[in-house]
N, C-alpha and C positions, 0 to 999 in steps of 0.2 A: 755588621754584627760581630761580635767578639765572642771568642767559647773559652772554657775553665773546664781542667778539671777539677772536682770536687769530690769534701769526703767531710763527713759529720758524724763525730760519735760525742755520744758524754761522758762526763767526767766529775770523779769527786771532787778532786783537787789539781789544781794549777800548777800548784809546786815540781813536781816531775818533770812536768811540761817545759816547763822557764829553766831550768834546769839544763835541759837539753836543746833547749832554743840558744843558752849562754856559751854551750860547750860549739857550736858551729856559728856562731856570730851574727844569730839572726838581730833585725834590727828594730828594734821597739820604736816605732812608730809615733800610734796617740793612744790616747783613748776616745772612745767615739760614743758619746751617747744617742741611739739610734732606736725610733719610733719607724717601723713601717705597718702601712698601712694598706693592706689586702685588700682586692675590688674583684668581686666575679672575675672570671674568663673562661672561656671555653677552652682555648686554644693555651697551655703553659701556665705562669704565675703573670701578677700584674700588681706592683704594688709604688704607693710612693714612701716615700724616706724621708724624715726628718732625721736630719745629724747634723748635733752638735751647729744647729741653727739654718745648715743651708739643705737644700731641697733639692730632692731629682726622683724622677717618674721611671720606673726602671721594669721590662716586661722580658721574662725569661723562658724557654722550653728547656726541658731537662728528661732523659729516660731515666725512671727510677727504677727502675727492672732493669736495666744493661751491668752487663760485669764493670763496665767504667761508667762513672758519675759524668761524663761531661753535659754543659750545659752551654747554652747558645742564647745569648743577651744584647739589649738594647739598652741604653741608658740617657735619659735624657735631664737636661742639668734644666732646672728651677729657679729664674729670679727673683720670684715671688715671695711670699713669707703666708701668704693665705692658699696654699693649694691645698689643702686637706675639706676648707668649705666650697671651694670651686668643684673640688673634682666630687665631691659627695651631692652634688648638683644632678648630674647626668650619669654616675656611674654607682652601681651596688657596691657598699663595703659590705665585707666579709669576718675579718677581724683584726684585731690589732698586737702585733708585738713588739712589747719594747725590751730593750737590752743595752748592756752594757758590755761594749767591745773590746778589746783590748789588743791591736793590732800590731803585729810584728811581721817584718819582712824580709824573705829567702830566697835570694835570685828573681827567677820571677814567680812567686808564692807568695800566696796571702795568708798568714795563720792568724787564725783570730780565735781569741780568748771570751767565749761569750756567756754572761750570765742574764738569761732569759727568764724577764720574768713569770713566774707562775710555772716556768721550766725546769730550772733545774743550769746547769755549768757544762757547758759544749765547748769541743776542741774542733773549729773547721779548718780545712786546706783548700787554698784556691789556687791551682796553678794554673798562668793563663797561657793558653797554646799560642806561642810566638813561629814557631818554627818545623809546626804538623804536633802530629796528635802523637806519636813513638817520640818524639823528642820530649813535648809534656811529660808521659806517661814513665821516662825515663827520672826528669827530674821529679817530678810528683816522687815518684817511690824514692829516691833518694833522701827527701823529706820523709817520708812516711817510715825509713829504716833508722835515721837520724831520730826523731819522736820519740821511737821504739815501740809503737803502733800495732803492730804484726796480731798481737792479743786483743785487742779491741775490737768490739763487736760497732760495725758498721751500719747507722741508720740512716736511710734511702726515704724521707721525709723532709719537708719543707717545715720551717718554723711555724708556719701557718696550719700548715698538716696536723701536728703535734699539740695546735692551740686548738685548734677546731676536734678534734680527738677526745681533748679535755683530760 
């Protein structure tokens, strides 16, 4: 199991964003068109993922109430191209988000540039803990001061949260 920290707020505009991603050499990546698709669970999130054609079944716990986002994941790769009618066989969907990613990357960070539909324009950070959680939490804020973030109001919701919200 692999953990991240994270941090999600929204945003008008990009511009700012790319701006300051340019000025520290982060590295634009892809773009990733991404459908996940939510299933009940009791225990964390559970959802599968279409992107940009290939497939993974990916199940995560996260405290949303902790002063830090981190989360704790599983991700399992897909060689199928029909798991959305497989898996809606045996398990409850819930709902669906799709978006349009835009992925750039900083050390070990994930920033991603997301326009969610029916949402609205998110800026997430995923910084994945290689080496303890004070060493994350070290580079996360060094992303998070580079950004210039400090003003952004912080939302502790899953995209599914926010869809199911309405």
């Amino acid at each position: 199991m692999a953990t991240n920290l994270e941090l999600k707020i929204k945003v008008k505009d990009f511009k700012p964003i790319i701006s300051n991603l340019k000025k520290i050499k982060a590295i634009k990546v892809k773009v990733l068109n991404q459908k996940d698709i939510y299933y009940k669970n009791k225990n964390g999130l559970r959802k599968l993922r279409i992107e940009n054609g290939e497939e993974s079944f990916i199940q995560y716990v996260r405290d949303e109430k902790g002063k830090d986002r981190f989360s704790d994941y599983d991700v399992l790769r897909i060689s199928s191209q029909n798991s959305e009618e497989f898996f809606d066989k045996f398990l409850t969907k819930e709902v669906v988000v799709e978006k349009i990613r835009t992925l750039y990357m900083f050390d070990n960070t994930r920033i991603h540039l997301d326009e969610v539909k029916g949402l609205g324009k998110f800026l997430e950070l995923e910084t994945l803990v290689l080496n303890g959680k004070q060493d994350a939490k070290k580079r996360f804020s060094y992303i998070f001061e580079a950004l210039e973030l400090r003003e952004s109001k912080e939302i502790k919701k899953s995209y599914r949260d926010l869809k199911l919200k309405g």
